[in-house]
DRENBA-233795 format. One record per residue: residue number from 0; x, y, z of N, C-alpha, C in turn; residue in three letters. Coordinates in nm, 4 decimals. Layout:
+-----+----------+----------+----------+----------+----------+----------+----------+----------+----------+---------+
| num |      nc1 |      nc2 |      nc3 |     cac1 |     cac2 |     cac3 |      cc1 |      cc2 |      cc3 | residuo |
+-----+----------+----------+----------+----------+----------+----------+----------+----------+----------+---------+
| NUM |        X |        Y |        Z |        X |        Y |        Z |        X |        Y |        Z |     Ala |
...
+-----+----------+----------+----------+----------+----------+----------+----------+----------+----------+---------+
END
This chain:
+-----+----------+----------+----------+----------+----------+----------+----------+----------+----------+---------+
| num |      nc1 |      nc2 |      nc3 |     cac1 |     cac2 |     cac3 |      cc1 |      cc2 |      cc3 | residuo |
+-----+----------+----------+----------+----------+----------+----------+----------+----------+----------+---------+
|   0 |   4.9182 |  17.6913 |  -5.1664 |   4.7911 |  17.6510 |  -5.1106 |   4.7872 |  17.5007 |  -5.0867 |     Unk |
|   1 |   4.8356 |  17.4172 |  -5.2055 |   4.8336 |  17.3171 |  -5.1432 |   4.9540 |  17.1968 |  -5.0477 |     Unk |
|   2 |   5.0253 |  17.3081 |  -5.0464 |   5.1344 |  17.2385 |  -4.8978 |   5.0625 |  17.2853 |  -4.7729 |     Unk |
|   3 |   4.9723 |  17.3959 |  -4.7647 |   4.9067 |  17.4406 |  -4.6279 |   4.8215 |  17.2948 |  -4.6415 |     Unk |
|   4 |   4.7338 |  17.2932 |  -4.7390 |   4.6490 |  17.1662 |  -4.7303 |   4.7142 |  17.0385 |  -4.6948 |     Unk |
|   5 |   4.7573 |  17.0095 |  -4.7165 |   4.8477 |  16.8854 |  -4.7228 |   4.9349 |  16.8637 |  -4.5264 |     Unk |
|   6 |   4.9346 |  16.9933 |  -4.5188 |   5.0170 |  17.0119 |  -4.3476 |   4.9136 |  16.9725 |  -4.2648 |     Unk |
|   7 |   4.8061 |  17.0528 |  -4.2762 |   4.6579 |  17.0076 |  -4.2200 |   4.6158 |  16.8832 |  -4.2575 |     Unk |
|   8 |   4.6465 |  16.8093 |  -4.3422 |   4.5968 |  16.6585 |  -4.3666 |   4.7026 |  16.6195 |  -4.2557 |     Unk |
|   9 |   4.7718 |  16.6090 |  -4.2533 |   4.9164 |  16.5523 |  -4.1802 |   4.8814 |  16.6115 |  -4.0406 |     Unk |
|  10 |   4.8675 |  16.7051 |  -3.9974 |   4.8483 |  16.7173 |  -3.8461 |   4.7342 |  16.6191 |  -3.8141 |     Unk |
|  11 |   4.5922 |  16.6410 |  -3.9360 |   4.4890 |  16.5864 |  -3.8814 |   4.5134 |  16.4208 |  -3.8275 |     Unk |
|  12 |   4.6142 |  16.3982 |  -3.9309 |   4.6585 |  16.2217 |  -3.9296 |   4.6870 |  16.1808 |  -3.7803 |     Unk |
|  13 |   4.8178 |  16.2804 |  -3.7467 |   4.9082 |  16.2893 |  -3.5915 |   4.7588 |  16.2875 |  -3.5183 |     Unk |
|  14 |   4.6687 |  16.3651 |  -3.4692 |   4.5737 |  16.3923 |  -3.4004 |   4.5198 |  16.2443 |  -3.3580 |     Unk |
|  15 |   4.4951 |  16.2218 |  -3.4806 |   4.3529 |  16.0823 |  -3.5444 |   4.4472 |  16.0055 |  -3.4468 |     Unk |
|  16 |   4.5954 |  15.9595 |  -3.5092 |   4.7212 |  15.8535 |  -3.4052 |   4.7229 |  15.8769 |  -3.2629 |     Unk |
|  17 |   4.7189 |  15.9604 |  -3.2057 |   4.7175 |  16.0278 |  -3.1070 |   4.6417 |  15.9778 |  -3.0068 |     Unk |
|  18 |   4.4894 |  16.0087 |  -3.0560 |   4.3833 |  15.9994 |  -3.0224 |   4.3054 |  15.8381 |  -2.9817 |     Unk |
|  19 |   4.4094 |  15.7834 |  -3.1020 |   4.3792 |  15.6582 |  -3.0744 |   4.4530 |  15.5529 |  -2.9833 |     Unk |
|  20 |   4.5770 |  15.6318 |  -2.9924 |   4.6234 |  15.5042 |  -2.8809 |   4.6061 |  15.5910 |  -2.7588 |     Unk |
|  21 |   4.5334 |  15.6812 |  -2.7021 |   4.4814 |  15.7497 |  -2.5727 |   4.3860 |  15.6494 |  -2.5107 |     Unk |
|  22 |   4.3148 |  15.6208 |  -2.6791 |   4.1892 |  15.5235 |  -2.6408 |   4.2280 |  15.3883 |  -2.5844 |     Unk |
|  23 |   4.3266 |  15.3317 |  -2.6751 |   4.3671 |  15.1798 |  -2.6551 |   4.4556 |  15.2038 |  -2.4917 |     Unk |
|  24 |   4.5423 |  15.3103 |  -2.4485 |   4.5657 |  15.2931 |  -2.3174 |   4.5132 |  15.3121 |  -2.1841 |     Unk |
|  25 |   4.3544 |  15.3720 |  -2.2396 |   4.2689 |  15.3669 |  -2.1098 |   4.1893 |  15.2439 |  -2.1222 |     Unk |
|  26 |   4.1804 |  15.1981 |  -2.2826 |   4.1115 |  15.0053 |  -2.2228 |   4.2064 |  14.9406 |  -2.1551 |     Unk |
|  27 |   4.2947 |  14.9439 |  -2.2424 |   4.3821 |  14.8655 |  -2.1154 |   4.4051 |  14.8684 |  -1.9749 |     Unk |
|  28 |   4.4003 |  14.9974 |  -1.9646 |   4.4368 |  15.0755 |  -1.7914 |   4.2941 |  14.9752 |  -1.6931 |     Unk |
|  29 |   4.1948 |  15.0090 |  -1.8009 |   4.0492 |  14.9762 |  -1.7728 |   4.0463 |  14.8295 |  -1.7105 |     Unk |
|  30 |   4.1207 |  14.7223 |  -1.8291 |   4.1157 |  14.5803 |  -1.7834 |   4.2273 |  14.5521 |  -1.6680 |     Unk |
|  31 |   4.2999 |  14.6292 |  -1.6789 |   4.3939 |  14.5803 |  -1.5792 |   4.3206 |  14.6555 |  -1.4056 |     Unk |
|  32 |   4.2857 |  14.7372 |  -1.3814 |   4.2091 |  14.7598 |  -1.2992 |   4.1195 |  14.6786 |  -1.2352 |     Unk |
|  33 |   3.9836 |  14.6275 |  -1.3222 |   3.9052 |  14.5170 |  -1.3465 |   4.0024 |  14.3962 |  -1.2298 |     Unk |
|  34 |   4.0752 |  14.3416 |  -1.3347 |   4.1649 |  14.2533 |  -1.3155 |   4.2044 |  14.2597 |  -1.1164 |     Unk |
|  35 |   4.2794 |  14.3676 |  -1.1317 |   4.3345 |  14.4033 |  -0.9985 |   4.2148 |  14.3838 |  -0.8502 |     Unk |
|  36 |   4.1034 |  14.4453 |  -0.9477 |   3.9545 |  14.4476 |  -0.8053 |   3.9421 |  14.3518 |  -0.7791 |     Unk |
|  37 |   3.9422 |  14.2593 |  -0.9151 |   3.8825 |  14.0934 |  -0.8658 |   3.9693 |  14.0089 |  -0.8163 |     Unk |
|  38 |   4.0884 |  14.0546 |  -0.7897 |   4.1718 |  13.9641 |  -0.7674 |   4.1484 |  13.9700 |  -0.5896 |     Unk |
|  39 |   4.1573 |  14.1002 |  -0.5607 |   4.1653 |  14.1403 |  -0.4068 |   4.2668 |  14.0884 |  -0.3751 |     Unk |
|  40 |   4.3719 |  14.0900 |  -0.4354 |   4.5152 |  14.0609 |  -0.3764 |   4.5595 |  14.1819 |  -0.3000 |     Unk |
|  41 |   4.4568 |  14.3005 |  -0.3567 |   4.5303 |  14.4687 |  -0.3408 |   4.4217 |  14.5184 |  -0.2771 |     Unk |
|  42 |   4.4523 |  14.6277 |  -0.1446 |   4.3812 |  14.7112 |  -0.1397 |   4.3280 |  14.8500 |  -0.2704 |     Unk |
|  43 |   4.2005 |  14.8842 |  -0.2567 |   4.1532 |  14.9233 |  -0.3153 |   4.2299 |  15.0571 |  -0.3243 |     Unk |
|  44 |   4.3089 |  15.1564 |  -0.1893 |   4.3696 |  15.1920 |  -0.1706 |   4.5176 |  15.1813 |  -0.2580 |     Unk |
|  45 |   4.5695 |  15.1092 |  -0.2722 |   4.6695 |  15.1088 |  -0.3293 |   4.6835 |  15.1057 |  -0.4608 |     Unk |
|  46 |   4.5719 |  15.0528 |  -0.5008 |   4.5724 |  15.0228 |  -0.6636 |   4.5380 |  15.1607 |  -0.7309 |     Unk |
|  47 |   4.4446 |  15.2867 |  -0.6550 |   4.4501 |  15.4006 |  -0.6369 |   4.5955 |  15.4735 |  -0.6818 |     Unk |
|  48 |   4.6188 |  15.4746 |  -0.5460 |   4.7931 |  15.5068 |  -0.5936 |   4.8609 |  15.4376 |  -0.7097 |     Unk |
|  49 |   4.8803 |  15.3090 |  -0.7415 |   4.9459 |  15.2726 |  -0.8241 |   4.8681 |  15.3895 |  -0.9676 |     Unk |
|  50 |   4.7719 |  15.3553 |  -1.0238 |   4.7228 |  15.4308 |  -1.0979 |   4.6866 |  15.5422 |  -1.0878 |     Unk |
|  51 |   4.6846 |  15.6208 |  -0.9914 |   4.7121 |  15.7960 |  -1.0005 |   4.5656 |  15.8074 |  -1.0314 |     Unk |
|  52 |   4.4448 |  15.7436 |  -0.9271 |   4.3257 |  15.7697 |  -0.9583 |   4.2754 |  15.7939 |  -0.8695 |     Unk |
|  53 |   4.1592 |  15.8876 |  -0.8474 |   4.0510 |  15.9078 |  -0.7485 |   4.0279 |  15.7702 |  -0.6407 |     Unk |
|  54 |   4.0664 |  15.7753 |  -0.5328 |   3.9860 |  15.6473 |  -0.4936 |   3.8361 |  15.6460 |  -0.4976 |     Unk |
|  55 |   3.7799 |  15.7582 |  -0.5190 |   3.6037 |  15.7687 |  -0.5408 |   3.5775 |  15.6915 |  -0.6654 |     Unk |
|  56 |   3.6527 |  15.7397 |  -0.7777 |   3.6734 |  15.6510 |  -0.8831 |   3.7281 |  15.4841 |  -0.9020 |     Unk |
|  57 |   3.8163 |  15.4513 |  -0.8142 |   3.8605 |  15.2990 |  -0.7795 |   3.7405 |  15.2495 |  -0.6846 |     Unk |
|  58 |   3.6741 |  15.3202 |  -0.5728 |   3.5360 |  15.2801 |  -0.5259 |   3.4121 |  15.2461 |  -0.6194 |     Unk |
|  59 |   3.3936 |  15.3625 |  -0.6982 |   3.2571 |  15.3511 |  -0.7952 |   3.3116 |  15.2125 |  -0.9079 |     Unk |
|  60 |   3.4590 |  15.1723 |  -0.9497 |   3.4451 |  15.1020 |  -1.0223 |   3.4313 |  14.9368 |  -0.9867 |     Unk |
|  61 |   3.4341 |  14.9384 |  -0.8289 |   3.5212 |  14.8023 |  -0.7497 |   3.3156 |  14.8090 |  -0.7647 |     Unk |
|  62 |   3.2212 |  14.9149 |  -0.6857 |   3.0986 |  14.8886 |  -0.6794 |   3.0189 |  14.8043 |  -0.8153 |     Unk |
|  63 |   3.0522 |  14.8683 |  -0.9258 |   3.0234 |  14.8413 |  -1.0593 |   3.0858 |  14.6828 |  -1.1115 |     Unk |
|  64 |   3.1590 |  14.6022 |  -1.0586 |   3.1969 |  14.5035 |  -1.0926 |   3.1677 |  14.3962 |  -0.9895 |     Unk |
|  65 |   3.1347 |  14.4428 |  -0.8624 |   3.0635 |  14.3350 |  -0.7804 |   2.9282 |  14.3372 |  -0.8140 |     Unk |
|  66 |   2.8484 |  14.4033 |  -0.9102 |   2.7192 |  14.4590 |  -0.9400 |   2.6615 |  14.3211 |  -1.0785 |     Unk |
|  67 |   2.8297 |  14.3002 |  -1.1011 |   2.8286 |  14.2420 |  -1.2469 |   2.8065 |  14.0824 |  -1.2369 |     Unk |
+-----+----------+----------+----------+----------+----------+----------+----------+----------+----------+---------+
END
């Protein structure tokens, strides 16, 4: 009983790790985006592609930071 317990502490751990650097690589993804809009070195278009995102989503966020 308590190696089942103990496996489940340990997956829960992996999960918790997991979970967290998911978080820390969409802030980042987040600032570097940011970064990229304001620069306007890049079409909005491309930075799209580079990041494998909606351009509706690279639109709503380019709107949201000229807002700022």
């Amino acid at each position: 009983m308590c190696e089942t317990f103990e496996m489940l502490r340990k997956i829960g751990e992996r999960e918790g790790i997991e979970k967290g650097r998911l978080e820390e690589r969409e802030k980042l993804q987040n600032e570097y985006l940011k970064a990229l809009i304001r620069s306007k070195k890049f079409t909005l278009s491309e930075i799209s592609t580079w990041f494998n995102i909606p351009m509706n989503v690279i639109s709503e966020r380019a709107k949201q930071l000229s807002l700022s």
